[in-house]
N, C-alpha and C positions, 0 to 999 in steps of 0.2 A: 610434530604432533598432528596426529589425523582429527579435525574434529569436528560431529553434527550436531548440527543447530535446529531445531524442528521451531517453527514461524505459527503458532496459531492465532492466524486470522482471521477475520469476522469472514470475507469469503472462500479465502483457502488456507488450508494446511500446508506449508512449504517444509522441503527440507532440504537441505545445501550440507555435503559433506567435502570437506576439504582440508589439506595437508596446508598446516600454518609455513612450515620451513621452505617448500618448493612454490607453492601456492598452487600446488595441482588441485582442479574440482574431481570428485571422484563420482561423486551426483549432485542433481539441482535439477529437482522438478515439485512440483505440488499438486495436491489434489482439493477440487473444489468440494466443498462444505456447506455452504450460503449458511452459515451458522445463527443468523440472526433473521430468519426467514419463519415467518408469521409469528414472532415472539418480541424483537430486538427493541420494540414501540413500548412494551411492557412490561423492560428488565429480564425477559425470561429468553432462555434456550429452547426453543419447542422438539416435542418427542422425538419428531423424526431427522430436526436436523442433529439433537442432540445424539442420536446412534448414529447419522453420518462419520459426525468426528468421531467418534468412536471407533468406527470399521476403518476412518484414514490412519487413525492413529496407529491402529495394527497395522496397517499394511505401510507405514513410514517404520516402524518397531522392526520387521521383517525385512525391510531394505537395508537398513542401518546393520542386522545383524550378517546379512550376504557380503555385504561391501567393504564390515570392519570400522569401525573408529575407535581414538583411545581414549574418545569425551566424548557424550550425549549432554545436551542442556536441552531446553525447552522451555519457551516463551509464548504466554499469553495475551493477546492486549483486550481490544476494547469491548468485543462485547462478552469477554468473560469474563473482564473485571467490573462492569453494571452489573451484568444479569445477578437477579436473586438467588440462582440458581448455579452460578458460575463454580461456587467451590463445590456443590457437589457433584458437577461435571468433571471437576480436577480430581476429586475423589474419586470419579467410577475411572477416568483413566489410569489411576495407580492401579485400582485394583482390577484393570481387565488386561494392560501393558506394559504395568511397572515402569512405567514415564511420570517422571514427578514434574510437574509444569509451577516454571516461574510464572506468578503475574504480576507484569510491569504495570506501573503506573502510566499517565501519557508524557510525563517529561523524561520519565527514562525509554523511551520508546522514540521520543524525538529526538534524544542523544544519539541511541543507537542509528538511527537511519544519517543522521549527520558524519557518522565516524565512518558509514556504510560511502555514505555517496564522495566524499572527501578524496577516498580510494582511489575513486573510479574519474574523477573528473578532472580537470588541471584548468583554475581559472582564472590563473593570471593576476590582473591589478584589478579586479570587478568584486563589487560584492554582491552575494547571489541570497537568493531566496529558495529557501525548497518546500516544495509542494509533497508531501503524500499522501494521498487519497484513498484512505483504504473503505471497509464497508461500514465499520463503525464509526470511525473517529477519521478526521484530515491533522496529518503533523504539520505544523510552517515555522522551519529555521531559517534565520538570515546569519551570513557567516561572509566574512572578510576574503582580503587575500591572504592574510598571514593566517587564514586557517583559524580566525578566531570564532567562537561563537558569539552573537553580540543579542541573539533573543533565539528564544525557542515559545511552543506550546501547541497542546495539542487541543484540537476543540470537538465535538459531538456534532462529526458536519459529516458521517460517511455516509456513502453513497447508497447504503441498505437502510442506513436508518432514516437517510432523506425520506425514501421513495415508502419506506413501511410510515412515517409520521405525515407527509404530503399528498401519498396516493395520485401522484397526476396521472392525467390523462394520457391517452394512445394514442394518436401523436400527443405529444406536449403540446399545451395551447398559452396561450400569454397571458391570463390570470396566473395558470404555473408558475410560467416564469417571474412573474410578479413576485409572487409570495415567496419563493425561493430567492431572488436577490434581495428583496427584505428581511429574510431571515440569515442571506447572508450578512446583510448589512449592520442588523442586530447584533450578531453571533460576532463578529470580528471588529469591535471597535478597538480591542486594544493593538491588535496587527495594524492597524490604519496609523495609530499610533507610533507603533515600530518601526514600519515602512517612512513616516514621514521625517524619523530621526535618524535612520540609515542612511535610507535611499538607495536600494537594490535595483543593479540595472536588468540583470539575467533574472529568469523563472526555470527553474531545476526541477524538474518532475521526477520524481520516483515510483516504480513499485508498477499496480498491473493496467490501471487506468492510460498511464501515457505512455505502457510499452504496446497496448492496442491501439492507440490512435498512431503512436510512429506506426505499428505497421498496416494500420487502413490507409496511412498518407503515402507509406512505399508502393501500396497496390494501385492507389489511385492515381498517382504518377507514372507508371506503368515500370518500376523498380523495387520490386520487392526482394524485401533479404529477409535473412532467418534469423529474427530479433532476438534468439537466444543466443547469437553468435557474436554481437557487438555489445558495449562496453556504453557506449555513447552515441546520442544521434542528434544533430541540431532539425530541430525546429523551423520550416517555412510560415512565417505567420499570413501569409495571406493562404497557404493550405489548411492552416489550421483553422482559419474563418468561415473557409467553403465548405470544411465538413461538418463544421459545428452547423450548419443550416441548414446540410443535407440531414446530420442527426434530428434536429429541433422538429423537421420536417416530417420524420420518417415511422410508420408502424412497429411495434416488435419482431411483425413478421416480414417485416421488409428489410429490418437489421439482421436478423438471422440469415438472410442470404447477401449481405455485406463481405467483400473478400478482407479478411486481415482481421475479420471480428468473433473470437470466440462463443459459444453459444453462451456460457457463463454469466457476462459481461454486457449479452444484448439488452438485461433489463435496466442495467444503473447506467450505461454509458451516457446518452445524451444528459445527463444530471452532471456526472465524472465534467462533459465539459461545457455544462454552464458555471459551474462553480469554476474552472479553469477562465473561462472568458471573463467572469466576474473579477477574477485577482487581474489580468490584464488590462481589460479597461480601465477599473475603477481608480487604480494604481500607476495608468499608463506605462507598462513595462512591455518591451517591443522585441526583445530575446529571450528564446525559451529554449530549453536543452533535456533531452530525458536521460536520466540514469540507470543504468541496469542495474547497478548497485542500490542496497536500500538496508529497509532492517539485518536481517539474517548475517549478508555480509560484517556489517557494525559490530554482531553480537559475536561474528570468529575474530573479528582485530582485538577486540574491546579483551576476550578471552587470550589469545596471544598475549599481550602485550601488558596487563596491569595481575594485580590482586584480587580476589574476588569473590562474595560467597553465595554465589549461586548455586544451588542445586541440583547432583546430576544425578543423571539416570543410569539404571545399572539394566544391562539388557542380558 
C-alpha cells in the first residue's frame, strides 16, 4: 500500500509518501509555514501564516495527486490544537483542499515519533531518551532495549513559542539564557522525575532542529553529507559544545551565512540548543544520536501495521 502522510507542524508542513510493502519513499520533503509566527504567544494562527499553510497544503494536495497514493491521512499537532482559531484553519483546509486534518493530542504525537524513530535506530542494551523539538511543543520519550515505552509527554517548550513568549535578544545574552533554563526548569519537573527512575544513558534527537546541527557539525568538521540521505548520525559532544557557543554568540545575520544552516531555522536555532544543552547537563547524559526518523514516519508504521480510525482524505 502506497501511503501519504501530510505532518502539520508549527514550522513546516511535511509530507512523506511511501510504499508500506517495499518501503520504497516515493517523496519526502516539506515546506516551511512558521505557522505560529506573530500569533503562537496568543492561541491564534495569524492571517498571513494562516494562507501560508493554506497555499502548502495545496501544493502537498498537488503532489500527492502527480505521485499516486492509495491513503492520504493528515496530522495536526501543536499549535493547531491551542490555537483559538485552530479548527477553523482545519475548516478552510477541507474546504479549499479536501484534506481532512487529524488533530493529535501531545501524547499521541509522542507515540508517534517513538514508533518513528524505533525504525530507524538499533540501540542495543541502552535505554534512550528522545528529544523532539518541534516549533510548538518538545516530545521526551524514554524507551528500553526491549523496545518498551517506559514515559512519554509532550510539554509547550517549542522553539516558536520560546522565542514569540521570551523575545530574547540578538545575540542572546545571559539574562536569556537565565530565564530560559528557569523556565526549563519549571516546565520539566516531572522528566527530572522520569530520568531519575530510568536512567537513560543516550539522547535521541529527532525531527528538524538536530538534523541542522548534524549538518552545521558535518560542515564544520570539514565533512559534509546530504542529511537527507542517512538514517542516523552520532553526535561528537565536544562538537556539539563548540557550536552551541558559537550559536549563543552569534547575530541572525551572521547565522544566515552559517554553512549547513537553513534560512528557516536561523531564528529558533540557538534556543533548539539551549534547551538541548539544558537536558545534557542538567541530566548529565554524554551520548547523543539524531534520528532521521520521527513523527510522519511513526504515522505510516502505526497505519501499516494496527486498526485504526483516522480520517482520510479523498484527493
Amino acid at each position: 500500500m502506497r501511503i501519504a502522510v501530510i505532518d502539520l507542524g508549527t514550522n513546516t508542513f511535511n509530507l512523506l509518501i511511501k510504499e508500506t510493502e517495499t518501503g520504497e519513499t516515493f517523496y519526502n520533503d516539506k515546506i516551511p509555514v512558521k505557522l505560529g509566527e506573530g500569533g503562537i504567544s496568543n492561541n491564534q494562527i495569524a492571517e498571513a501564516p494562516f494562507q501560508r499553510g493554506i497555499d502548502a497544503l495545496k501544493a502537498h494536495a498537488q503532489t500527492i495527486k502527480e505521485v499516486g497514493a492509495d491513503k492520504v491521512v493528515a496530522f495536526a499537532t501543536s499549535a493547531i490544537r491551542t490555537a483559538d482559531n485552530g479548527q477553523a484553519f482545519v475548516g478552510e483546509v477541507k474546504k479549499q483542499t479536501n484534506i481532512t486534518v487529524n488533530v493529535i493530542d501531545g501524547d499521541q504525537e509522542a507515540y508517534f515519533i517513538y514508533v518513528g524513530v524505533k525504525q530507524c535506530l538499533e540501540m542495543g542494551n541502552t535505554t534512550s531518551l528522545i528529544m523532539d523539538i518541534g516549533g510548538g511543543s518538545t516530545e521526551f520519550i524514554i524507551y528500553n532495549k526491549g523496545n518498551d515505552v517506559l514515559w512519554k509527554r509532550s510539554y509547550m517548550l517549542g522553539v516558536s513559542r520560546l522565542r514569540e513568549n521570551f523575545t530574547p535578544n540578538d545575540p542572546i545574552i545571559e539574562s536569556d539564557i537565565e530565564k530560559l533554563n528557569t523556565h526549563f526548569e519549571k516546565e520539566l519537573v516531572d522528566l527530572a522525575e522520569a530520568i531519575k527512575t530510568h536512567q537513560p544513558e543516550v539522547l535521541i534527537g529527532s525531527s528538524g532542529s538536530f538534523e541542522t546541527l548534524a549538518d552545521m557539525i558535518q560542515h564544520r568538521i570539514g565533512k559534509p553529507v546530504d542529511i537527507k540521505s542517512i538514517k542516523e548520525l552520532d553526535f561528537d559532544i565536544t562538537e556539539i559544545n563548540k557550536l552551541h557557543k558559537v550559536l549563543l554568540a552569534s547575530t541572525l545575520v551572521e547565522r544566515l551565512q552559517m554553512d549547513g544552516l537553513i534560512p528557516m531555522r536561523a531564528d529558533t536555532i540557538a534556543i533548539s540548543s539551549l534547551q538541548i544543552q539544558y537536558i545534557l547537563n542538567t541530566f548529565g547524559i554524554e551520548k547523543m544520536k539524531m534520528s532521521a526518523y520521527a513523527l510522519k514516519e511513526g504515522v505510516i508504521q502505526t497505519i501499516a501495521e494496527t486498526e485504526n480510525t483516522w480520517q482520510e482524505s479523498y484527493l
